[in-house]
VOPAGU-2260 file (C-alpha; in pm, 1 decimal, decimal comma):
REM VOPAGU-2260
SITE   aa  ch    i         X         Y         Z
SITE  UNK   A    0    6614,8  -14226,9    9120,9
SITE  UNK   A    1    6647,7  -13916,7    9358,1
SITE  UNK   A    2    6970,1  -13838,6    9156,0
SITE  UNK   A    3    6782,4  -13797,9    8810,5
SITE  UNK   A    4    6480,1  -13629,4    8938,2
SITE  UNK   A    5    6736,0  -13342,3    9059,7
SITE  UNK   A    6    6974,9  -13387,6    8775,3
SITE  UNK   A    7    6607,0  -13325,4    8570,4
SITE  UNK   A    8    6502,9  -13011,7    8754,4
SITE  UNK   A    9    6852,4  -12840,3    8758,6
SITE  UNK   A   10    6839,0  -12893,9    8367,3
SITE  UNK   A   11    6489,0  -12755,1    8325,5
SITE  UNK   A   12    6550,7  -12439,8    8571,3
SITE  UNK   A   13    6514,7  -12118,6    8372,2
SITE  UNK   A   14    6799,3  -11918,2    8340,5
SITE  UNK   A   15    6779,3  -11565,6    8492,4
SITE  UNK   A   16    6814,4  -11284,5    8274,7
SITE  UNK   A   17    7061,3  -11033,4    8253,5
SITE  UNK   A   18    6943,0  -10684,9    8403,5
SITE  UNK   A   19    6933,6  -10406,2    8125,7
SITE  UNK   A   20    7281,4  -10228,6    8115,7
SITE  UNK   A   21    7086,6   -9864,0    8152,4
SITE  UNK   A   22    7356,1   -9680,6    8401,6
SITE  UNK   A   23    7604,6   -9751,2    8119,7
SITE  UNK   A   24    7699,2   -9467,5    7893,2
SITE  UNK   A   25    7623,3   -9538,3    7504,2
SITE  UNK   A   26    7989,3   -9636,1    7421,2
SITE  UNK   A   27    7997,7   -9911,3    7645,2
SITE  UNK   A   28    7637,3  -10048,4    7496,1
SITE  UNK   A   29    7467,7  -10182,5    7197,7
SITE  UNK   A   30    7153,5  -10317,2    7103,9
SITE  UNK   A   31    7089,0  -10684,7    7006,8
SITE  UNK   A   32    7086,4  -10697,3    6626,5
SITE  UNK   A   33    6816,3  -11020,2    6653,9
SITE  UNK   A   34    6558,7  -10888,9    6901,8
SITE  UNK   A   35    6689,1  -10532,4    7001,2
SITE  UNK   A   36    6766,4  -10578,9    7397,8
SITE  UNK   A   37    7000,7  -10386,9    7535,3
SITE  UNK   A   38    7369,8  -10578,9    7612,9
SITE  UNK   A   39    7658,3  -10450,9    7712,2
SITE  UNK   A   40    7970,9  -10439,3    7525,1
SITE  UNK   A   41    8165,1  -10784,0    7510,7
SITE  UNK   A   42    7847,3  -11005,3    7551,0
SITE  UNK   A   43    7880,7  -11329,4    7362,1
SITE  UNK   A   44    7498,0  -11434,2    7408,7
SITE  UNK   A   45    7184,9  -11237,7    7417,8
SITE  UNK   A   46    7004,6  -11293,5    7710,4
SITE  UNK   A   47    6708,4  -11233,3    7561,9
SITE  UNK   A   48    6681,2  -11437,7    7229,7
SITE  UNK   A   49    7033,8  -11660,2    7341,0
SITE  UNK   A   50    7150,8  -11587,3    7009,5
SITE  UNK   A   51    7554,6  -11638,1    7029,0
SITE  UNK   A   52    7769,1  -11275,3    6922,8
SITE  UNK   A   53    8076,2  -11211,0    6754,1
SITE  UNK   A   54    8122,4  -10805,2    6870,9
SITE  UNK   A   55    7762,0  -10766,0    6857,5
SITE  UNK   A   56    7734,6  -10963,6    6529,4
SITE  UNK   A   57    7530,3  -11293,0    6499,4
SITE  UNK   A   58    7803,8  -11599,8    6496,7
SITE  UNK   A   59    7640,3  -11730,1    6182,6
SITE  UNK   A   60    7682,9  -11408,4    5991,9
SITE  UNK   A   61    8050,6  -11316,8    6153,6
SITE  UNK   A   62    8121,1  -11642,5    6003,3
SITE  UNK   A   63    7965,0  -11556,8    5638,4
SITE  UNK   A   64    8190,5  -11250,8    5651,2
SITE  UNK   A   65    8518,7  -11436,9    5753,5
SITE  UNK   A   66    8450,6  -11696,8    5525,3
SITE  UNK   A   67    8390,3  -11419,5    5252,2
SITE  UNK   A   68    8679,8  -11217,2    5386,7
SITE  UNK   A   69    8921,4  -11537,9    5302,1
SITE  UNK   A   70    8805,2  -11591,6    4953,7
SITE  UNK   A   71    8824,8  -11265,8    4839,4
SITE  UNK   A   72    9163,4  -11199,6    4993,0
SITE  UNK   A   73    9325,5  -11509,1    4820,2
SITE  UNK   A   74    9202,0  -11387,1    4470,2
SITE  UNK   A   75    9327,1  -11034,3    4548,6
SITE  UNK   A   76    9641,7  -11183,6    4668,4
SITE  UNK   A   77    9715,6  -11384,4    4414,3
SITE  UNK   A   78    9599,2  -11110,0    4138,1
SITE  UNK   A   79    9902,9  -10920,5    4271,4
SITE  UNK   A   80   10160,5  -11170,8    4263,7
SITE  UNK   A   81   10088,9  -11240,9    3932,1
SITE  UNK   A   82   10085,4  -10849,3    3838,0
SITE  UNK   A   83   10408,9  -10839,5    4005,9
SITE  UNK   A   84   10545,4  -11117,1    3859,2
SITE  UNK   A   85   10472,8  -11011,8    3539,2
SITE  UNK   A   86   10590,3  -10664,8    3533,4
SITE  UNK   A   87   10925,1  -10776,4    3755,9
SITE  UNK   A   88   11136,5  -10777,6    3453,8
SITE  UNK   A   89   11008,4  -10418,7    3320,7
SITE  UNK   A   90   11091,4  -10286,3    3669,8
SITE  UNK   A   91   11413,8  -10395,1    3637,4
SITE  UNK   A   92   11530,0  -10199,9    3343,0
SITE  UNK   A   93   11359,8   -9844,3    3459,4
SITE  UNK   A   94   11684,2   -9591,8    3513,2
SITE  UNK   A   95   11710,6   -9498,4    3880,9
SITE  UNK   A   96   11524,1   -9177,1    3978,5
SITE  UNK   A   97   11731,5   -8862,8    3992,1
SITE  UNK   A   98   11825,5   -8710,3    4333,0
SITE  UNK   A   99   11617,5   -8412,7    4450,4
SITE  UNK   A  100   11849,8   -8143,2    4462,1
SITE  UNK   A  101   11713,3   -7883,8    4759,6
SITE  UNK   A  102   11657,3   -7563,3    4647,1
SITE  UNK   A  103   11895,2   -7293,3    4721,2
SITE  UNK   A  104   11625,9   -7002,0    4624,5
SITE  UNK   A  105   11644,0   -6715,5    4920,7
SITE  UNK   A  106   11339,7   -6767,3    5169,8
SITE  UNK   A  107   11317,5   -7132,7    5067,3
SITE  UNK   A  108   11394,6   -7240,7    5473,5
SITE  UNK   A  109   11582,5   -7558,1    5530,8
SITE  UNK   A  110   11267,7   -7703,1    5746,6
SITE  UNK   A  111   11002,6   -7788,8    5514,5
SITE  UNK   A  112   10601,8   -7776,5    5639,8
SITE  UNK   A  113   10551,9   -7712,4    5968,6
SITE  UNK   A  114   10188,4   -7858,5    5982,6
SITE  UNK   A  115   10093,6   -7547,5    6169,2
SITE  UNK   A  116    9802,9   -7298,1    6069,4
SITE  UNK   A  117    9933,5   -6936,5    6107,7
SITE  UNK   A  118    9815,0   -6651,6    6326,5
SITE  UNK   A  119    9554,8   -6462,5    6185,1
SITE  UNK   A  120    9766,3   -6147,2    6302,3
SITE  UNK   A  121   10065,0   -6167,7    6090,2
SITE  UNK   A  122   10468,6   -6102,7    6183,1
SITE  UNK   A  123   10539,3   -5914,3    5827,5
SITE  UNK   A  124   10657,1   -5540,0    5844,8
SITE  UNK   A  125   10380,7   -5378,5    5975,3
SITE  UNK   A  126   10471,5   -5482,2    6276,6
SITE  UNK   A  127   10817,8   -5315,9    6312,4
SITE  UNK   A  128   11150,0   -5383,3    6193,6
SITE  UNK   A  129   11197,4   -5706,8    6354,7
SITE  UNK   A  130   11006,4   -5995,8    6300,9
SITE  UNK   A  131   10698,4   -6058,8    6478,4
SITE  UNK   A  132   10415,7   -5757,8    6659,3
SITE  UNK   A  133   10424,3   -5779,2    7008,7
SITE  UNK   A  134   10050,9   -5884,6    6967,5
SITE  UNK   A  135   10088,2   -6167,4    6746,1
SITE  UNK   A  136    9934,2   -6487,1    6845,7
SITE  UNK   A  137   10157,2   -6767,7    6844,2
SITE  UNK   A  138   10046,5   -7021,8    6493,1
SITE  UNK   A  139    9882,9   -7315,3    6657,2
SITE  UNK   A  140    9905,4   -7662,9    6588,6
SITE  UNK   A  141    9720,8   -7916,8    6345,0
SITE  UNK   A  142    9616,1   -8144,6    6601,6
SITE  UNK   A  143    9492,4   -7819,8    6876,2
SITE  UNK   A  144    9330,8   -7650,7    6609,4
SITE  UNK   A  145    9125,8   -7959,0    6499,4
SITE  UNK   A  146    9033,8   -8054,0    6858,3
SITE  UNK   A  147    8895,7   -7713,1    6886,6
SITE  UNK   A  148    8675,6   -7702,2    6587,2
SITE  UNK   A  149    8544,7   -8064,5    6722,2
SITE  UNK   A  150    8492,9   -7970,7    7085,7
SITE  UNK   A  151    8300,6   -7680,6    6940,3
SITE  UNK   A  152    8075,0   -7915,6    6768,8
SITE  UNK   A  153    8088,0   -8139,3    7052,6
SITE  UNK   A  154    7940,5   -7882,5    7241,0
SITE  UNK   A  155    7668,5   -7798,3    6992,4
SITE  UNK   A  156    7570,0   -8170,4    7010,2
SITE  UNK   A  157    7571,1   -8126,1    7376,7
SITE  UNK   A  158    7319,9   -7851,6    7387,1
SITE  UNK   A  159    7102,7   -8024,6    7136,1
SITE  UNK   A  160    7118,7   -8303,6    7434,4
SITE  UNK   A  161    6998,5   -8047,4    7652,2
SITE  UNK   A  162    6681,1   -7917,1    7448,0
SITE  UNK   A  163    6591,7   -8301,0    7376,3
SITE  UNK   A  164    6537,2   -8320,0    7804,4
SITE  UNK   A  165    6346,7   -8033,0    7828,8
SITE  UNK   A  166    6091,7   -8173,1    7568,4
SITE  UNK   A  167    6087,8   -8503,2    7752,8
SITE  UNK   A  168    5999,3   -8318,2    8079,3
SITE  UNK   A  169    5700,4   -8104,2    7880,9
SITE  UNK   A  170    5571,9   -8419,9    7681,1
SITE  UNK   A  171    5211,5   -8552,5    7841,7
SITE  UNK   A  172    5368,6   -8799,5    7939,9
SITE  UNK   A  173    5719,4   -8889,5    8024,5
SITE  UNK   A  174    5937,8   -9137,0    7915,7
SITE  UNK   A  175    6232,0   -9256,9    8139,0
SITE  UNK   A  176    6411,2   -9507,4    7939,6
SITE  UNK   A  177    6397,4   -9234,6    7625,8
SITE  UNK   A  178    6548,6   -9036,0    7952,4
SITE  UNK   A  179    6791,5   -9261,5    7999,4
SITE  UNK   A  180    6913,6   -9301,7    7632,9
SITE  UNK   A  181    6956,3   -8932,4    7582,0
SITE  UNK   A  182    7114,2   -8918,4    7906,1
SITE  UNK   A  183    7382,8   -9179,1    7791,8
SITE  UNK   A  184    7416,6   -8971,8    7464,2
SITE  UNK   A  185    7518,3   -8674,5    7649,9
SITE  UNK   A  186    7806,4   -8889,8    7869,0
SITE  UNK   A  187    7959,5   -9069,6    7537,9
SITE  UNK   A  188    7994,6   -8680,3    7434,9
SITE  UNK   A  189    8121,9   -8545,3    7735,0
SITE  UNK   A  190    8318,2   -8784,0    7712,2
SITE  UNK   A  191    8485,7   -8775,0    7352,2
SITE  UNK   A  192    8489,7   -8377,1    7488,3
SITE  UNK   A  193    8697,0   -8445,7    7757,4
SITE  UNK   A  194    8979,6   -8624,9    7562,3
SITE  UNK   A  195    9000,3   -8327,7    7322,4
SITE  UNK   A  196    9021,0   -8082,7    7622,5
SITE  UNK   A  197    9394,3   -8148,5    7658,0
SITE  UNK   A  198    9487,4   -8159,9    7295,4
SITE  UNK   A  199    9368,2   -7763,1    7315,3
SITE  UNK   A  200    9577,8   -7704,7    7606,3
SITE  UNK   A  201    9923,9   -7772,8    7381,2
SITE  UNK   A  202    9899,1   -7431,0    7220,2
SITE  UNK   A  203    9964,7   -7213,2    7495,7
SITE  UNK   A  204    9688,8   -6940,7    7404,5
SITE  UNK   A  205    9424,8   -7242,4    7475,6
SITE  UNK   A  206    9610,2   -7368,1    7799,7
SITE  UNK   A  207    9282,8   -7152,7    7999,2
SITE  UNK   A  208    9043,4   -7240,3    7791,8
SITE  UNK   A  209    9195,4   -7614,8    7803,6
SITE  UNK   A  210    9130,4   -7649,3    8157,0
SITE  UNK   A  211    8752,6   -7474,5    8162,0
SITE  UNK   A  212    8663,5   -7768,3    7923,3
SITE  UNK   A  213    8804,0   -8031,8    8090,7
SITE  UNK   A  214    8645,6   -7953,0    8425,4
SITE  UNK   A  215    8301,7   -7927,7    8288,2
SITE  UNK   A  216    8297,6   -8193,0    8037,8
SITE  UNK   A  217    8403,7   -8396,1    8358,8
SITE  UNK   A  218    8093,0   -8255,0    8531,0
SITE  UNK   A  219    7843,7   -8300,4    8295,6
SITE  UNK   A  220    7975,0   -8761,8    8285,6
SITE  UNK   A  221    7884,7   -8704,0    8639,5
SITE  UNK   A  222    7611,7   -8553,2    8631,4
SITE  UNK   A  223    7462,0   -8817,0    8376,5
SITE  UNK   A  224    7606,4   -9113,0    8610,7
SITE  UNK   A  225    7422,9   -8988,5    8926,5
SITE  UNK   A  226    7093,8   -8993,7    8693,4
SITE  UNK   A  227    7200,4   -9300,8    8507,5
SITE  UNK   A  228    7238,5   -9482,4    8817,6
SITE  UNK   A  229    6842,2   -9452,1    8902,5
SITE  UNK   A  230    6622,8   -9766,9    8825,5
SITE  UNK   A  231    6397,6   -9683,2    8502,1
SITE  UNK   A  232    6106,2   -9712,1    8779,3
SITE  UNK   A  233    6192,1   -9412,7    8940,2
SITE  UNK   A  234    6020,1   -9175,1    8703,3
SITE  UNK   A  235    6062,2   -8874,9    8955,0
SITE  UNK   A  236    6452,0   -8977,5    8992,2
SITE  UNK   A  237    6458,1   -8941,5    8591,2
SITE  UNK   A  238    6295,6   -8592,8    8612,0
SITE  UNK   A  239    6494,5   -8456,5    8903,9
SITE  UNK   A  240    6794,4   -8580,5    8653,6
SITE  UNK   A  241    6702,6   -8414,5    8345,2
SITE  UNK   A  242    6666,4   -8101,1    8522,9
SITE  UNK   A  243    7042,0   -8112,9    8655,5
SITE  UNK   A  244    7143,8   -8176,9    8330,4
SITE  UNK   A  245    6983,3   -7921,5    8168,8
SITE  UNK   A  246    7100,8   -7701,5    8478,0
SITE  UNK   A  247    7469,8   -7821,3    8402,3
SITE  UNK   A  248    7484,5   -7731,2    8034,4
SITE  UNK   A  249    7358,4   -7401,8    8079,8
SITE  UNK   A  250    7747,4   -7279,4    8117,7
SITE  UNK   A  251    7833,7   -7431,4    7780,0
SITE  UNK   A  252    7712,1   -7050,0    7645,6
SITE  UNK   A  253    7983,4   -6878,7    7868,6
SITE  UNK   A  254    8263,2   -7183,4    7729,8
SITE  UNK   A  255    8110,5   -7149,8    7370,3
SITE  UNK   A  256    8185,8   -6791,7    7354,0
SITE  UNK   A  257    8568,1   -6799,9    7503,8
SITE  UNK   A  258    8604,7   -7116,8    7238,5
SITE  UNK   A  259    8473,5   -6904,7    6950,0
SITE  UNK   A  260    8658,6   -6561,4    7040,8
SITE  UNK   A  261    9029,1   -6785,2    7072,4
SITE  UNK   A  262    8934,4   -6950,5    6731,5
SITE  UNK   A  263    8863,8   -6652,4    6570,8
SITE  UNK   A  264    9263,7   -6520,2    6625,2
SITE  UNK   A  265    9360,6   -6775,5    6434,9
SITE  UNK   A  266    9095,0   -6793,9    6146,2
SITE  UNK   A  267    8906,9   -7055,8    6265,5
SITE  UNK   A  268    8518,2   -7056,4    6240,7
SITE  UNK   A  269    8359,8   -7221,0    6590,4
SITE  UNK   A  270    7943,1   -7319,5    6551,8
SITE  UNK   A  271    7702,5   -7093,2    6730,1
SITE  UNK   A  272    7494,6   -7275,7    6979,9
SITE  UNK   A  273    7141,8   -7362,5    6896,9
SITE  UNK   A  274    6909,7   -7179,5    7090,6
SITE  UNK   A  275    6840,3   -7319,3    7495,6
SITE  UNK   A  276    6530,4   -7303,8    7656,1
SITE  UNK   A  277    6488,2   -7060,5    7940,1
């Protein structure tokens, strides 16, 4: 008897719910797409309405979409064997393609595209009789010049971050968990910042500039963890950590300016920052 009564009581004990995942920046989060609680990335049930998750997708629905997934994949499939099959023979017959003969033209170059974008301060003749000016900047590479032009927007975004704290700390009255979410908007871009950093630093003009952004994107995830890491209770920890942060990105003007002033010798436009609060 003793044995059920326990066996009854362990089976009708609540189960304690997960704490909200709010020191977690907003790539490692999502929000239940049932009831909208906050779980962190991986979760398999929703502590809050226990509905089961497929990467933050209801199981019922994941399902629907395999399910759909299959179907339509076996018509599409088959739909191209049977193209295939029936234009086989036709392939057959086609003469082979002729050879692409090189061209042989002076100035043609034997090394094709170099997927570089070229210095905005040319090597032609007006720079002496042989080759390139001794202030030419060296062309700079697809992949560097992209990762400028998106740290530069990065760091608009970042400074948007900044004025959205400084209207939480003048509204009537302040919000801490909208505290917290911009604060874990301004880490997930810090972040995405700080793996561009060193994509700058392969063209050697950017190699300075490479390591200024690294160092304070790095600053600024910190800066947002120390906050990030107060309970949403502790509405003067919030405030003390929107002021850092707005502290922090107050250097982003100084970065902003080298970033756009680089770009610029190689053509390539940079966003101005939106305009801080004092």
């Amino acid at each position: 008897m003793a044995t059920h009564v326990l066996r009854r009581r362990a089976a009708t004990t609540p189960a304690v719910p997960e704490p909200l995942p709010i020191g977690q920046e907003e790539q490692q989060i999502f929000n239940c797409p049932v009831c909208s609680r906050p779980l962190a990335t991986g979760t398999r049930r929703c502590s809050g309405c226990q509905t089961r998750l497929i990467r933050g997708v209801p199981a019922l629905k994941a399902s629907l979409f395999i399910a759909t997934g299959l179907v339509v994949g076996l018509i599409v499939g088959g739909g191209a064997v049977a193209g295939y099959s029936a234009l086989s023979p036709r392939v057959a017959t086609l003469p082979p393609a002729a050879a692409v003969v090189p061209s042989a033209a002076p100035g043609a170059g034997g090394g094709g595209t170099s997927g570089a974008v070229p210095s905005a301060r040319g090597s032609g003749g007006a720079s002496g009789s042989g080759g390139s000016g001794s202030g030419a900047v060296p062309a700079i590479s697809a992949i560097a010049g992209s990762s400028l032009q998106q740290a530069g927007d990065i760091n608009v975004k970042l400074v948007e971050g900044s004025l959205a704290l400084r209207a939480a700390l003048d509204a009537s009255t302040f919000d801490t968990e909208d505290t917290a979410i911009i604060l874990r908007s301004i880490a997930s871009n810090a972040q995405f910042g700080a793996d561009l950093a060193p994509k700058i630093g392969t063209w050697q003009p950017g190699t300075e500039l490479s390591t200024d952004l690294a160092a304070f994107y790095e600053t600024v995830r910190e800066t947002a963890r120390t906050g990030l890491g107060s309970s949403l209770a502790n509405s003067q920890g919030y405030r003390r950590a929107a002021t850092d942060m707005i502290r922090t990105l107050r250097g982003l003007n100084a970065l902003q300016s080298s970033a756009k002033e680089l770009a610029a010798t190689v053509s390539i436009a940079l966003p101005a920052l939106p305009t801080t609060a004092p």
